[in-house]
C-alpha positions in Angstrom: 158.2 36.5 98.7 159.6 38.1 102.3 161.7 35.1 103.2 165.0 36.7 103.6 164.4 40.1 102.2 166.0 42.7 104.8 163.5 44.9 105.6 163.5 47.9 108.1 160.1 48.7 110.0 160.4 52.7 110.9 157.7 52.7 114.3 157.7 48.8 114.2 158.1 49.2 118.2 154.0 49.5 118.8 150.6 50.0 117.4 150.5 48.8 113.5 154.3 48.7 113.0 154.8 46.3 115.9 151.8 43.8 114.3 153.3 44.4 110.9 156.8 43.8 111.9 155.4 39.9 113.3 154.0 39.5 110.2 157.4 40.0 108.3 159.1 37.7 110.7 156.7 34.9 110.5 156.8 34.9 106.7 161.0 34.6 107.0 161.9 38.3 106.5 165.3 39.5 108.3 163.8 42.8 110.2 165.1 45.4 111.7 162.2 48.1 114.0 163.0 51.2 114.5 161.8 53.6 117.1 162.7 56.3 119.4 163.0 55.1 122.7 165.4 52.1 123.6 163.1 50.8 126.2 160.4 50.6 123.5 162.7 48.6 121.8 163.5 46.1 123.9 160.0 45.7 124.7 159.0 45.2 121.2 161.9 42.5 121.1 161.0 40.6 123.9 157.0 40.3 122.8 157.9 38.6 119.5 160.2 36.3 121.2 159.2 32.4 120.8 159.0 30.1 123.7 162.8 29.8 123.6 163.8 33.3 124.4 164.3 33.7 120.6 163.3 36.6 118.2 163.7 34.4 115.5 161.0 32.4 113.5 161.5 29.6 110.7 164.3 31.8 109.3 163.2 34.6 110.0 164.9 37.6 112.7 164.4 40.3 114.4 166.8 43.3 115.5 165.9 46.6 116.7 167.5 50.2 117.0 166.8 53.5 118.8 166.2 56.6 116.6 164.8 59.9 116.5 164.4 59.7 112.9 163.2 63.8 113.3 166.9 64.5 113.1 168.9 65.0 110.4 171.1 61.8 110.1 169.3 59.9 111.8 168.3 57.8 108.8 172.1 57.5 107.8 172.5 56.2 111.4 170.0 53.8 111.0 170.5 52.4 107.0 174.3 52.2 108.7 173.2 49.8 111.1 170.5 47.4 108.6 173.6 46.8 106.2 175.9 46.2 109.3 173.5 43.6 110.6 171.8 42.4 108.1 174.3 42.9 105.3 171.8 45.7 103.5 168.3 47.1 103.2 165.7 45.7 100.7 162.5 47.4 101.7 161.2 49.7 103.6 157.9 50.1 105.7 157.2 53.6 106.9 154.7 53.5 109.9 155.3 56.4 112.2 152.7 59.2 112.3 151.3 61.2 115.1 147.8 62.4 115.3 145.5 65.0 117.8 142.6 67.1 116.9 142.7 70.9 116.8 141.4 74.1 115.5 143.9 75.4 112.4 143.1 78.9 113.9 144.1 77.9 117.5 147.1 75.8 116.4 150.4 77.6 116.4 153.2 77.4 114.0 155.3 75.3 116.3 152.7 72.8 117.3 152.1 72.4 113.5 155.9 72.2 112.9 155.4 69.1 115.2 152.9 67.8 113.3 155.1 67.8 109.9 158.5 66.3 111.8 156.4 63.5 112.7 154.5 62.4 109.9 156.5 64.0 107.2 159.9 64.8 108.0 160.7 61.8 109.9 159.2 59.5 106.3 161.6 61.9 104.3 164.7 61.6 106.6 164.8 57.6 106.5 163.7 57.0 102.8 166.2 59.6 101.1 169.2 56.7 103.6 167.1 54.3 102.1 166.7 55.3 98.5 170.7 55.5 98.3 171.2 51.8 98.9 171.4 49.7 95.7 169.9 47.3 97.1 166.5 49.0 97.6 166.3 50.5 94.4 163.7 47.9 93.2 162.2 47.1 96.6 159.0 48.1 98.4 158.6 51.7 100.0 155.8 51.0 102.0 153.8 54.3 103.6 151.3 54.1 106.6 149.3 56.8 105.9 145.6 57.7 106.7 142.3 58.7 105.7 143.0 61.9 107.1 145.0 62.5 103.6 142.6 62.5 101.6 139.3 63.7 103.3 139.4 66.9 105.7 137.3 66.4 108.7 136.4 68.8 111.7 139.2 68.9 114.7 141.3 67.3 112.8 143.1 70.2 110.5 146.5 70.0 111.5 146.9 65.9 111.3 145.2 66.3 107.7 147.8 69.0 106.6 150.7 66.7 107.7 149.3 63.0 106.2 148.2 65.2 102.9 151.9 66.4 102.6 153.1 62.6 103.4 150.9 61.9 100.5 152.6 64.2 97.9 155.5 62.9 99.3 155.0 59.5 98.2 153.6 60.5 94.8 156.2 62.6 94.4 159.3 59.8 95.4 156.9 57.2 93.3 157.7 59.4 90.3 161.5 59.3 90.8 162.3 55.7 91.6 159.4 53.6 90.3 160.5 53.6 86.5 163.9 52.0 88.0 161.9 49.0 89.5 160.8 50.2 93.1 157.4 49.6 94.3 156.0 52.2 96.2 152.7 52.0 98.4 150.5 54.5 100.1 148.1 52.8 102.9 145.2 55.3 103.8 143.5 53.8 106.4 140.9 54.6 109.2 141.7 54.1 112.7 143.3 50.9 113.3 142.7 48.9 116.7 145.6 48.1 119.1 146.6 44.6 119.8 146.7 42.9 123.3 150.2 43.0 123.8 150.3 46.2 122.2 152.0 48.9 124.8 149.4 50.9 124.9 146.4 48.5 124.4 144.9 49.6 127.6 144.3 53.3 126.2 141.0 53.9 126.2 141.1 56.0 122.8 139.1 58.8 123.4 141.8 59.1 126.4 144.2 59.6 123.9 143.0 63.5 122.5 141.0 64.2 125.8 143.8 66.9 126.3 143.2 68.6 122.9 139.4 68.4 123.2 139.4 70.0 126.2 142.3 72.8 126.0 140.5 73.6 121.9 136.8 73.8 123.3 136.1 70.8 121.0 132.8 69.0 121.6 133.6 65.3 122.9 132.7 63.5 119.8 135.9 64.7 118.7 138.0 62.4 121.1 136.7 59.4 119.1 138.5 57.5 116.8 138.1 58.8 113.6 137.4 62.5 114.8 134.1 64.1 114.0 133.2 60.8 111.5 132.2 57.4 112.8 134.5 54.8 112.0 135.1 51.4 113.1 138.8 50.1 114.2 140.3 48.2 111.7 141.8 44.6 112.5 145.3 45.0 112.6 146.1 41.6 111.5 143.5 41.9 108.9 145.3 45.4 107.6 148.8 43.4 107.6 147.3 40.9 105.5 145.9 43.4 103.5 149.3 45.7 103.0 151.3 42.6 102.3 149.3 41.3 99.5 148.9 44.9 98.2 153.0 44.6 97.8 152.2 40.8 96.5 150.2 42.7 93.5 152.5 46.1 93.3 149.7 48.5 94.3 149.9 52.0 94.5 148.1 52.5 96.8 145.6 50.6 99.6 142.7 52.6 101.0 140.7 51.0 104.0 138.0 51.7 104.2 137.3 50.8 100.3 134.2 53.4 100.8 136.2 56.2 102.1 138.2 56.2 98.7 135.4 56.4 96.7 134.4 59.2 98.8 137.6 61.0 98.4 137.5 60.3 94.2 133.8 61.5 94.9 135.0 65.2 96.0 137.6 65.4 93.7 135.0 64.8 90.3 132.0 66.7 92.1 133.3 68.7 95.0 129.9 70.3 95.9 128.5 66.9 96.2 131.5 64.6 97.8 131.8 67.5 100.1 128.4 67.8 101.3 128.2 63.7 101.7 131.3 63.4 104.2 129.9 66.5 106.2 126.6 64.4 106.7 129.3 61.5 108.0 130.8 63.7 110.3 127.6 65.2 111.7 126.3 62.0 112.0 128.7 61.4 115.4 126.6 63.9 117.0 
């Protein structure tokens, strides 16, 4: 169902939009990844390269463009580009998110603004480009979400404010174009491991928040994946696999962990109960 269908990967240059990206091109997709820094790019290229020199697989291909997709026109910019190269845009897979951990009482407007342009703003800036091709109008609007969406963990406040509002932003644009034909999808996932020839595979995660943890007083649980609640790093390949058969069947939405959507459907029939269960999980780390 991908082979030749012009799809743009917005963060396909590392961590799940890079492995998500391969997976479009080995199943004959025309792609196009997307993310900020040129260097990035060209890295990204030149790992899914065959043993030819080529970014191009049965009839598959891969392009890539630089964009700040925080800025307004950006997503013009980019949408510009897919039709120029690829003759138009027929789906789109959002996977650009930034996390941390934080107090919300200790997190200032600005640092929270940051938070929003980078897992809201930026979804909202290349989907509206999107939305405005004809092409796309019954495609797949793919979202990479998170857990964090749904269920409000310690440390983690101003990452679950931002993937809540990507949420209602999906519902929202689901309500608008799905009756015209479009598929939309929201993936709420835990964290997600990095391949090897992933740019930053060598991170040590907890490396990754050490700053916050220490500059918020956070206890060093917190620097884990998954914050204050133990969770195990999902398979990337496995999660590709996953996300492309949940377009296959026209999901909604795809929650990995199955468990931690039951949890969240748990809090929202019996609050006092859900709520109490997912504080156990999270005191559990300690």
């Amino acid at each position: 169902m991908w082979k030749n269908r012009r799809i743009i990967v917005a963060g396909g240059t590392s961590g799940f939009g890079r492995v998500l990206a391969k997976h479009l091109l080995a199943a004959g997709s025309l792609v196009l990844i997307i993310g900020r820094s040129s260097a990035g790019v060209r890295a990204a290229l030149a790992a899914c390269e065959g043993p030819a020199g080529r970014t191009d697989q049965p009839n598959g291909k891969m392009y890539g463009l630089s964009a700040d997709l925080g800025q307004a026109g950006e997503g013009g910019r980019v949408v510009a580009e897919c039709v120029r190269l690829l003759g138009g845009v027929d789906d789109l897979f959002f996977c650009i998110g930034r996390s941390g951990r934080g107090l919300m009482l200790q997190t200032n407007v600005a640092e929270l603004r940051a938070f929003l342009e980078d897992n809201l703003i930026s979804a909202v800036e290349i989907t509206q480009a999107v939305a405005h091709e004809e092409t796309a109008r019954q495609g797949h609007f793919v979202y990479i979400g998170s857990l964090a969406g749904k269920l409000v963990t310690p440390f983690m406040g101003p990452y679950c404010i931002a993937k809540s509002a990507l949420a209602a932003f999906v519902a929202a644009l689901r309500l608008e174009i799905a009756p015209g034909g479009a598929h939309v999808l929201l993936v709420s996932t835990g964290p997600i491991a990095r391949n090897h020839d992933d740019p930053r595979s060598s991170d040590v995660p907890q490396s990754r928040y050490q700053s916050d943890v220490k500059k918020n007083g956070l206890p060093a649980s917190a620097a884990a994946p998954g914050g204050s609640v133990k969770l195990r790093p999902l398979d990337p390949d496995r999660l590709a696999i996953a996300v492309l058969t949940a377009c296959r069947r026209k999901q909604s939405e795809l929650v990995v962990p199955r468990a931690a959507g039951l949890l969240a459907g748990l809090i929202e029939w019996f609050p006092g109960l859900g709520r109490r269960l997912l504080a156990r999980a999270a005191n559990r780390r300690d």
